[in-house]
C-alpha positions as CSV (number, residue, x, y, z in Angstrom):
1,X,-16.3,9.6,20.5
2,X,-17.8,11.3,17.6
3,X,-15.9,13.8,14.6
4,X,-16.9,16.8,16.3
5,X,-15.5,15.7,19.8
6,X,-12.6,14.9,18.2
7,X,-12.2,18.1,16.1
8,X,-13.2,20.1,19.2
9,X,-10.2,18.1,21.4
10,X,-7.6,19.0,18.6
11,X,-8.6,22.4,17.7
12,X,-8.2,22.9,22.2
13,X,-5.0,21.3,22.5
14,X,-3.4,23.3,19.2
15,X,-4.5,27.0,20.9
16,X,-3.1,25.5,24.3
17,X,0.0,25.1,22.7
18,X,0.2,28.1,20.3
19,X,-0.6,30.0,23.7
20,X,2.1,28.3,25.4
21,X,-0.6,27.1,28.0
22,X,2.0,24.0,28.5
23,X,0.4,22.7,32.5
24,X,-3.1,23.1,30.9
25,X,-2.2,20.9,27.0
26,X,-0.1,18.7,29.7
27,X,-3.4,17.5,31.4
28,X,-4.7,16.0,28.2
29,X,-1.8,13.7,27.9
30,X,-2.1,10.2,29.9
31,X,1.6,9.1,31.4
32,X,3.3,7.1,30.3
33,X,2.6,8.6,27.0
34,X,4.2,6.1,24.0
35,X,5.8,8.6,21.3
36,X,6.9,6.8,17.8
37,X,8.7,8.8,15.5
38,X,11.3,7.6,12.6
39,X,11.6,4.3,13.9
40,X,12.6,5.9,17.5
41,X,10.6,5.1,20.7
42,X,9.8,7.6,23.2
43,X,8.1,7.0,26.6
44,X,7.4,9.9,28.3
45,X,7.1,8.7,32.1
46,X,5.6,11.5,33.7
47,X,3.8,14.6,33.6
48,X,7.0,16.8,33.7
49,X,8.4,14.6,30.7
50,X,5.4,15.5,28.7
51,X,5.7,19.3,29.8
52,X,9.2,19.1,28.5
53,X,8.3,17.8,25.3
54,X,5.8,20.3,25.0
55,X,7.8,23.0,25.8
56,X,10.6,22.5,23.2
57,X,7.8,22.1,20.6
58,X,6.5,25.3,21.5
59,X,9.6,27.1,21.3
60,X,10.3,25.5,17.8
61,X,7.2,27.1,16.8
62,X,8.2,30.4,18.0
63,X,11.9,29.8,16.9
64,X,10.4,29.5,13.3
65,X,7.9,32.0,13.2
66,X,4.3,29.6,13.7
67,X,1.7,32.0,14.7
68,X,-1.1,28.8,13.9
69,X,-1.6,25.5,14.5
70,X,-4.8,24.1,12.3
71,X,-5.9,20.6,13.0
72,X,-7.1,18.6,9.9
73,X,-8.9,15.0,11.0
74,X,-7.3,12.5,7.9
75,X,-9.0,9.8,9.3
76,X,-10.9,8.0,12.1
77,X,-9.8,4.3,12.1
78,X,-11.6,2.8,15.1
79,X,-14.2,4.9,17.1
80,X,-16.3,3.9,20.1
81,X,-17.8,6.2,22.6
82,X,-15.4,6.1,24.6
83,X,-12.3,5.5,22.0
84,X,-10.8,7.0,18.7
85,X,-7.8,6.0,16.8
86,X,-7.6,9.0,14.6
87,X,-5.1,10.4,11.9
88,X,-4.3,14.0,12.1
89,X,-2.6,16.5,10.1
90,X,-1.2,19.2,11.8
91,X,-0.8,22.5,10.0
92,X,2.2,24.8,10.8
93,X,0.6,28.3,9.8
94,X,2.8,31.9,9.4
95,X,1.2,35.3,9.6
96,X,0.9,35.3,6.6
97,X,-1.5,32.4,6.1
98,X,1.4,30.3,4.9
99,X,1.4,26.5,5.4
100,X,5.0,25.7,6.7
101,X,4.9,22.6,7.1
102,X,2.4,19.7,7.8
103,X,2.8,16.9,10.3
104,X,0.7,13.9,10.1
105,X,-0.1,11.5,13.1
106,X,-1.9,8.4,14.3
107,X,-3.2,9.5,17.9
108,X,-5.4,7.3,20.3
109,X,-7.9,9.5,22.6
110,X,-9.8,7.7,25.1
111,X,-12.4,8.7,27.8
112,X,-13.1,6.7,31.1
113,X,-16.3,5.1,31.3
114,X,-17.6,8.2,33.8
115,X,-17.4,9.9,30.8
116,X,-14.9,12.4,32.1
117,X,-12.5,14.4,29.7
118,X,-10.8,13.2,26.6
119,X,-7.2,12.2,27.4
120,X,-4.4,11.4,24.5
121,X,-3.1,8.1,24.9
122,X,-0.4,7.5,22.3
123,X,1.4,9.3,19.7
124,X,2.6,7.8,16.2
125,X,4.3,10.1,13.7
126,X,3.7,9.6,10.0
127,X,6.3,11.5,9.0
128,X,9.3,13.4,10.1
129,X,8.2,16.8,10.2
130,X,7.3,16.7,13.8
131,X,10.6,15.7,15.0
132,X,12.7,18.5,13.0
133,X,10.4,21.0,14.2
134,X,10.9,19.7,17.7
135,X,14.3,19.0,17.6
136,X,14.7,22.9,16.6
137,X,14.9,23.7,20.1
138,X,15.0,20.2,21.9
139,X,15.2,16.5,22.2
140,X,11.7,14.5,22.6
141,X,13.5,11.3,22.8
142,X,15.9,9.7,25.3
143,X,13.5,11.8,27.9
């Protein structure tokens, strides 16, 4: 999977849910999806689980006033064609072009070998401005 893939992937999935597009960003996610956080564990089972998740982050964003989510690639650890373990920041942009906040994550994306579309296969949070965001207006854990 190259940079640009990548890029392309994460720059999709932040309009999805900045649009609150939540079945079409849900389709991307393989289930069960592993979600670390803050030393917590998070398995969300199912597609609905992954919806909810979704959901409360979106209405976070909305609850706090994020009209843009930017994408920043950090790193790619591991790349194949058909595999990436990348880190990603994710900007949490006002209005007004301000930078609220910046979550960082370790994300696997793989592709099957019929080289269908990119799916995300496990989420690791780097820091705890995910989960304060998202526990604005919801719980991601215990799902």
């Amino acid at each position: 999977m190259s940079r640009s893939e990548l890029i392309l992937v994460l720059t999709s999935m932040a309009s999805l849910l900045q649009r609150g597009r939540i079945d079409e960003l849900a389709n991307i996610f393989a289930t069960p999806l592993p979600f670390f956080a803050d030393g917590q564990f998070a398995l969300l089972r199912n597609d609905d689980s992954v919806r909810q998740a979704l959901l409360h982050y979106h209405q976070a964003l909305k609850l706090l006033d994020i009209t843009r989510l930017r994408p920043v690639v950090v790193a790619i650890e591991d790349a194949t064609d058909l595999r990436c373990l990348a880190v990603v920041a994710l900007e949490h942009v006002r209005e007004d072009c301000s930078v609220v906040s910046t979550c960082k994550a370790r994300m696997i994306l793989q592709r099957d070998a019929t080289n269908g579309p990119i799916r995300l296969e496990l989420v690791e949070c780097l820091d705890l401005n995910f989960v304060s965001i998202a526990a604005t207006s919801g719980r991601v854990f215990n799902q």
